[in-house]
Every structure is written in C-alpha cells, then in structure tokens.
N, C-alpha and C positions, 0 to 999 in steps of 0.2 A: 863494253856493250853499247849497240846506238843509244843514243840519246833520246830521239824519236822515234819512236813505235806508236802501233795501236794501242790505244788505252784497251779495249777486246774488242774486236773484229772476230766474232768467236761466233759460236752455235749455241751460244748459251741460247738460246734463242727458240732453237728448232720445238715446236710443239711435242712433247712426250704425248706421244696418240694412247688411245685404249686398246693396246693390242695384247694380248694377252695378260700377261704379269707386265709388262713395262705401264710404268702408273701414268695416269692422269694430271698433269700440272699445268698451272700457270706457264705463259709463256716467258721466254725472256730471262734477265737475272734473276729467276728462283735456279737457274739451274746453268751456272756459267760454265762449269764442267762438261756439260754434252755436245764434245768437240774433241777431237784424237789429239788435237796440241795442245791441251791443256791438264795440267794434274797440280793438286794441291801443293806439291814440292818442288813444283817448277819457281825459280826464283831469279830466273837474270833479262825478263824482260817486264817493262810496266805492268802489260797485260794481264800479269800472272799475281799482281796484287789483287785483281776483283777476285781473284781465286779464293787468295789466303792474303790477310791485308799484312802480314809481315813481311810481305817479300815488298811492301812499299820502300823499307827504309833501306833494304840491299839495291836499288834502282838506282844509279846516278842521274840526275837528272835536272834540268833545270827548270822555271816555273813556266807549266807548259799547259795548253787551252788544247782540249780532241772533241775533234768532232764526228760522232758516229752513226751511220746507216746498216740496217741490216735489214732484210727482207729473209723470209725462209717460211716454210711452208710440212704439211706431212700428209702425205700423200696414202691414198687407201688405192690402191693397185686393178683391184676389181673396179670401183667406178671407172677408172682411166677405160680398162680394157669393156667395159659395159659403153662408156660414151656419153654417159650422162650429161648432161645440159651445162655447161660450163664445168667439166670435170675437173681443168689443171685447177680450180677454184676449190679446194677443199677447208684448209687450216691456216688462210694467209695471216702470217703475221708481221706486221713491219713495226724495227723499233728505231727510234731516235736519241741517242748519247750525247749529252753535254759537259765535258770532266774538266778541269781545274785541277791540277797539281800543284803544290809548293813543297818539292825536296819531302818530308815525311808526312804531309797531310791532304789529303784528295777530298775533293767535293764533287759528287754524279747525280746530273738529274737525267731522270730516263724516262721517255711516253712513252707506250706500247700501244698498240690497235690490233685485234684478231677477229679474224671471224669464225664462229664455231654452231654448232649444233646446225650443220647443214640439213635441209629439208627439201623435198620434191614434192608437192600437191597440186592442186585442179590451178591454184592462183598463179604455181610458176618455181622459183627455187628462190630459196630464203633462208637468211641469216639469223643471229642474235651474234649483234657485233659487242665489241668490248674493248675501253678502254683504259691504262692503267696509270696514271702517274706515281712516281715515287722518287725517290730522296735516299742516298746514299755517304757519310761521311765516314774513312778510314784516318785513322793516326799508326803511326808505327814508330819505332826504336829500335836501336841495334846496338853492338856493340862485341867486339872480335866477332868470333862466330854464332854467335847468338842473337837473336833478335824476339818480337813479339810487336805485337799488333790489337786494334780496341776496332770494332765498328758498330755504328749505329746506324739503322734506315726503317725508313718508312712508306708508306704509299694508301693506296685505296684506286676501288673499280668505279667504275661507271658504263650502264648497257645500254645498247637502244635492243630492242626487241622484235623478231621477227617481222627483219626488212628485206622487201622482196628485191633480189638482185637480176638486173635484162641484161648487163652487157658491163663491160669494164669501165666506163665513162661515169656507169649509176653506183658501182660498186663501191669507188673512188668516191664519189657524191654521199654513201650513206656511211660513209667508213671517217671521211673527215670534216663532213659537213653537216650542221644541224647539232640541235641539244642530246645529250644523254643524260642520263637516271641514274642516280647514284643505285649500286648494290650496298642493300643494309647490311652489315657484319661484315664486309670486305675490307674494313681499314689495317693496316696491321702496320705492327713497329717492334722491330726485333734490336737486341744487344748480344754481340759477340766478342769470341775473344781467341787468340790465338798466341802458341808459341812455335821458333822454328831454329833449327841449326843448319849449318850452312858451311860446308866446307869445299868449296870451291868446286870438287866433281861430284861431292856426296852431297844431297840432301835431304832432310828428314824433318817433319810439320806437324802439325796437330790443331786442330781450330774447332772451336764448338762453336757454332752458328748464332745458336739460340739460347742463350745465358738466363736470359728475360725475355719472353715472348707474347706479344696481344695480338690474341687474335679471335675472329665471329664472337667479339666482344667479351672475352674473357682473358685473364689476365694468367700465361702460365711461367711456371719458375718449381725446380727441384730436380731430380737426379736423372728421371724420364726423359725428360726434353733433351738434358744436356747430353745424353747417351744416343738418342735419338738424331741428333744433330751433330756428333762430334764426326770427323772428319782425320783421316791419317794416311801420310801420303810417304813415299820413300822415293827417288829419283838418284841416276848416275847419268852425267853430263861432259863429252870429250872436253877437253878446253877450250876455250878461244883464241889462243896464241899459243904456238911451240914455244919452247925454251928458248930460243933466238929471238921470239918476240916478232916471228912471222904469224900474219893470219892461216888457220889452217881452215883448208877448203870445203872439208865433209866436219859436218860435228852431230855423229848419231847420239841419242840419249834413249834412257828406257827408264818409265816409271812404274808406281803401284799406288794403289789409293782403293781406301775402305770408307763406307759411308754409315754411319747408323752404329744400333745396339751388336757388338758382337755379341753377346751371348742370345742374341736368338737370330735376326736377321740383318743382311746387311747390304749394300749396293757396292760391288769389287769392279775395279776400272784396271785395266792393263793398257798401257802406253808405251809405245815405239814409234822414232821418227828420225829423223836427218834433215840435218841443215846444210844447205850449201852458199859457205860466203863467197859470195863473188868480188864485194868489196866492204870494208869496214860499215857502212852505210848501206847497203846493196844485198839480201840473202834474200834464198827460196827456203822454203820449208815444204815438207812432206810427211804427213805421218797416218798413223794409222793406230788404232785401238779396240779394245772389245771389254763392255760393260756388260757385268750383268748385274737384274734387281732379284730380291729373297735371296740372298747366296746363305748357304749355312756351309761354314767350316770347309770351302775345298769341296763343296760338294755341286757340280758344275752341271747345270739344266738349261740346254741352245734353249726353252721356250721361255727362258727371261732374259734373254740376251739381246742385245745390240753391236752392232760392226759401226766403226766410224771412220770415215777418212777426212783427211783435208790436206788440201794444195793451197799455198800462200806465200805473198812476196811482200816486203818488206823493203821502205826506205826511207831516207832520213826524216821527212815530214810524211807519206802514207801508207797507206799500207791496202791491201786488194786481199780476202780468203773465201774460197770455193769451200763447199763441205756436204759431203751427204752417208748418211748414216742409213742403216738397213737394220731391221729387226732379224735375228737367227730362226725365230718359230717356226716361218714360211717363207720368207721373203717379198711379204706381198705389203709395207708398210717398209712408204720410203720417208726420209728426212733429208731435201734438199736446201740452203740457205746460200745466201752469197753475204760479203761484207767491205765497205770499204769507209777507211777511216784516215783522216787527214788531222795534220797536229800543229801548232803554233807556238 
C-alpha cells in the first residue's frame, strides 16, 4: 500500500447541524467517521488510524511529518434559498493538522475555528466564533493477524462572542485575529483503547473511545461510558495485487460499523466504495455511505439519516478529497468540505 497518504483528509470535520435527530457536535476530530471513506475496520491506509488507532501498526510506513487543511461547512438550504445577508456563511469551519508518525506511534496536534449561532438583527449579522486546540497521541501493536491500539487526547475551547460579520475580509479578521475567552468546562481529556483482526480481505475492530473520560469538569469512568463510546466495525476489501503480483485496477470494498450502547440506541454506518489504481502511487477513490443516529435493532427511520459521498485522489506525498453529505428528513441540510493534505 502507498507509503504516503493523508494522515485524514476526511469530513471528520463537516459540522453535525441540529437537524432533526442528527446531533449536535463539535466540529472536527470528535467525529472522524462522517465521511463515506471512512469506517472503523478500514485498515490499509494511515488515515484510517485516526479512525481506530490499531490500524496504526498494520501501516507500513516510514517516519513521516502531514500536514493538513480542511475547510467544510453545513449548510441550512432555506437561508441559501431565502438570500440571507451573507448566506453561503452559515457553519464555517476550518481545521489545521499537524501529524508526526514513527512506524507504531503518531503524535496530532489540531486547531479548529467555527463560526456558529449565526444571528440577523438591526446591528447586521453575527457570530459567536470558536476555537479549539487539542492533542492527540496513538501507540499501536500487532502481530500475525492481530493487533490493538491505546490513545490518549486532549484539548479545550476558546470564544469570542457575538462579532459582527460585513464581508469576508472582516470575517477572516474576527475568526483569526484578536484574543478569545476561554469557555469554562470545555477542557477535556479522554483514554481509549481498541482491538482488531485483520485478515487481509476481512476485517473486524472494536474500540471504546472513552475508557476514562473528563469532561465540564467531571471526571467519568464505568460501564456507561464505555458502552456509550464503544465502536464496531466489519469490512471486506478486494486485494491490491492479483496472484501474479499485478496491481489490480478497480478495488471495491463494503463496510459496517455500530456506534454506542446496542441495547438501547445506536449510530449504524453503511459503506461502499471503489478504488481505482492507476498506479502503485497514483489512485482515485469514490464512495458513498448512509448513516443513521437513534437506530434500534434494524429498525431504519430516513428522519435520522444522513447520505455521504466523497470523490478523492491520492499520491505519493498528497492527497486532494471533495465530500458532501445530505441529511434524508428533507434534504434541505447540506454538508459540503474540501481537503488537501501533503506528507514528508
């Protein structure tokens, strides 16, 4: 597999809007999965470490410096179609990745800026921006088909407060210029842990997020959280060489991946995609996926659903991914992002 990829040039990114059942969250790595190329059991590219940190130590790789951009946004459909005063302006978020690989142990530091609780009154349109530092360290292990994974990360917010935005020049000005406020009970610092098998077309994962979890100042740990946060993912993957040991051109794969407590609710991701190598060094990706949140048992409601796609290409040092995701309720709540990621 390349050596060089994106460390995630993903949609982890894209803002989970308030649109119906799809929740509320942080932007960014809280949620690296919401992107069609991505599923816990993916395990033969770097990227797929932030996923699940065991798929760090299945990577070949040498000691390698990514550096990442993402911009993406979420879009409320009616402003656009209303014309509201700066409408493509809703949910910007842009993040900045800094990763460090050595063979089983990765170090990510990541700033995020958003702007949110958009506002229209007599004074004009205005934000409450937000920014996020945080700290990421993964270790992994392997050995034959097995492997496992430890991560610890940390961060904290910081807002400025209802700043009035005239034009892209000022928005740009109040978004990375000037002090912010820390938010009290925003710090937080989680411990994970994951195991996974790994049989070259089959794979199969498990990762509980949150082992140990602090957060709005409280310190959590017990069988809740870890239910809450556990994660399981199943994947089938054509090969990468025929039996001859020629590259093959198409490589479709299909996953599945569970989020949360099964015995009451859960977040179920369905993935499908295709590769196409053009050269060892050189692939397009394509894929496409359908998430839904509150899932009980197989029992499937479009008003918690989401569609994703993503088109991306891949090469030895960077990488370029498109992506935009649509809610199923209505279709009036879009999730567009771009990304590109360059490696050393």
């Amino acid at each position: 597999m390349r050596r060089k990829v994106t460390f995630f040039f993903l949609i982890l990114i894209i803002v989970m809007a308030e649109v119906f059942s799809v929740p509320t969250s942080s932007y960014g790595y809280d949620d690296l999965s919401f992107s069609a190329l991505y599923n816990p059991s993916y395990f033969d590219r770097i990227e797929d470490a932030m996923i699940n940190p065991s798929a760090l130590s299945r990577v070949e790789t040498d000691d390698q410096m990514y550096f990442t951009f993402i911009m993406s946004e979420s879009w409320d459909t009616p402003i656009m179609r209303r014309k509201e005063d700066m409408y493509a302006l809703q949910n910007l978020n842009t993040e900045v990745h800094f990763s460090f690989v050595g063979n089983t142990l990765s170090l990510t530091a990541i700033t995020s800026t958003w702007f949110s609780d958009r506002m229209i009154s007599e004074s004009g349109l205005s934000f409450d921006i937000y920014n996020r530092i945080g700290i990421q360290i993964d270790w992994s292990g392997s050995f034959d088909f097995f492997s496992f994974g430890v991560r610890i990360k940390g961060g904290g917010d910081m807002r400025r407060r209802n700043r009035t935005v005239t034009g892209v020049i000022n928005a740009i000005e109040n978004a990375y210029f000037g002090s912010f406020d820390n938010v009290d009970g925003s710090e937080f610092f989680d411990i994970g842990a994951s195991l996974a098998l790994n049989f070259n077309v089959f794979s199969l994962s498990y990762f509980v997020e949150n082992i140990i979890s602090y957060r709005s100042n409280e310190l959590y740990f017990g069988w809740q959280e870890i239910l809450d946060s556990s994660s399981f993912g199943i994947s089938l993957r054509y090969p990468q060489f025929t039996r001859r040991g020629d590259l093959n051109l198409f490589r479709p794969r299909i996953g599945y991946s569970i989020r949360g407590n099964i015995f009451d609710t859960a977040t179920v991701t369905f993935n499908a995609g295709i590769e196409m190598q053009l050269l060892p060094t050189l692939s397009i990706h394509l894929a496409t996926a359908y998430r839904e949140y509150d899932h009980r048992a197989f029992n499937f409601n479009r008003e918690n659903g989401v569609l994703m796609f993503a088109l991306a290409a891949e090469g030895d040092s960077y990488a370029v991914q498109l992506m935009c995701n649509v809610d199923t309720a209505s279709f009036s709540r879009v999730y567009p992002a771009i990304a590109f990621t360059l490696s050393r």
